[in-house]
Structures are given as C-alpha cells and as structure tokens.
C-alpha positions in Angstrom: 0.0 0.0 0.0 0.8 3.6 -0.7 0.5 6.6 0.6 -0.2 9.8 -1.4 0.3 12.9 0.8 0.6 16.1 1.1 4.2 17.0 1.4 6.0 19.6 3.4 7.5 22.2 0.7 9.4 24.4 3.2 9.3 25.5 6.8 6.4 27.6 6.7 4.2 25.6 5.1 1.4 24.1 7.6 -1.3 23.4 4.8 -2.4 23.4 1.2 -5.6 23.1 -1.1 -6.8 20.1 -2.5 -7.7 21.7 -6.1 -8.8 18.8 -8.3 -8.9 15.0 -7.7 -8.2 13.2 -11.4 -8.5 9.6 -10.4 -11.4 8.6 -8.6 -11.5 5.3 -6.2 -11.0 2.3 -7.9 -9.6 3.6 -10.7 -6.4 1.3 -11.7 -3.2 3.9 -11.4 0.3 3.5 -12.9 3.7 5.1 -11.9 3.9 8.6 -12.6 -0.1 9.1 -13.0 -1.4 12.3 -11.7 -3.9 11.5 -8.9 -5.1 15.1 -7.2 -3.4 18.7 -7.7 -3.4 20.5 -4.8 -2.3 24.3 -4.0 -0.3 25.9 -1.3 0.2 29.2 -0.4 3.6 29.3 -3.2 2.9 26.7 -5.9 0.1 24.4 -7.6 1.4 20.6 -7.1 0.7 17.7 -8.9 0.9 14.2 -6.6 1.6 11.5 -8.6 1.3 7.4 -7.9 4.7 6.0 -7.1 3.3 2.6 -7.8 0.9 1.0 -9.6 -2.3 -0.6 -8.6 -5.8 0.3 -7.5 -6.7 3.7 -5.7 -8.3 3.6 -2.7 -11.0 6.3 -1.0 -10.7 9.6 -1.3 -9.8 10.9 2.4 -10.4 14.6 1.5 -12.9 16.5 -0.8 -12.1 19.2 -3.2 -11.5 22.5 -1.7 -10.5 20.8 1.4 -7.6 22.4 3.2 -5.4 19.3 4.6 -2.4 19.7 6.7 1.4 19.0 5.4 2.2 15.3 5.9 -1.4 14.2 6.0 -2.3 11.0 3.2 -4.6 12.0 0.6 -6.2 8.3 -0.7 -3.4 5.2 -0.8 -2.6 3.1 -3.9 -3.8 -0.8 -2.9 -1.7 -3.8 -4.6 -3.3 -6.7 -6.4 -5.6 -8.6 -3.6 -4.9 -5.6 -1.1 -7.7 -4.3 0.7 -8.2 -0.6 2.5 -7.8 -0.8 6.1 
C-alpha cells in the first residue's frame, strides 16, 4: 500500500488546497499518473502514484484544506484491501 500525501514544501508551510482529484477510487493507477493537484500558499502541485495498482477512497474532498504530511487516498496492490 501507498501513501499519497501532502508534502511539506518548506518550513512555513502548515497546509495546502486540495484543487482537483483526477483519479477517482478504484480507478487502476500506474507510476507517474497524476492522482489530485493540490495548492499551497507558493505553488500548484501535482501528486503523482509512485506505484501502480488500485486507488483507494478519497480521504479529502475538493476544496479541502489538509495539513502538510497528512495522506490523501493510498494506492492498494493486487488482492490488497483498505484498512
């Protein structure tokens, strides 16, 4: 299983903006596919999947402001369920 966070871009950032979702749950995903775009208070970020498989729920909804560090929705593995 994967995690797809938000990441911490600096120091000062504490949260960012999640703009757009372009996978939806149990979508299949491969390496390098864009799954959300979010936006912090410096930059518009795409997240991509760093491994392939099936995407899980979403954990956030558009618009949602989610802190640095916190998982966005998780890539499951062949036979892998959500926990």
């Amino acid at each position: 299983m994967e995690e797809i966070f938000v990441p911490a871009l600096g120091m000062a950032m504490d949260n960012a903006v999640l703009l757009e979702w372009l996978k939806q749950p149990g979508d299949q995903v491969n390496v390098g596919d864009i799954v959300a775009v979010i936006e912090t208070d410096k930059t518009t970020l795409d997240l991509p999947a760093e491994t392939s498989g099936v995407l899980g729920k979403h954990m956030y909804a558009v618009n949602d402001e989610v802190p640095a560090g916190n998982t966005l929705c998780v890539v499951l593995a062949p036979g892998e369920a959500e926990a």
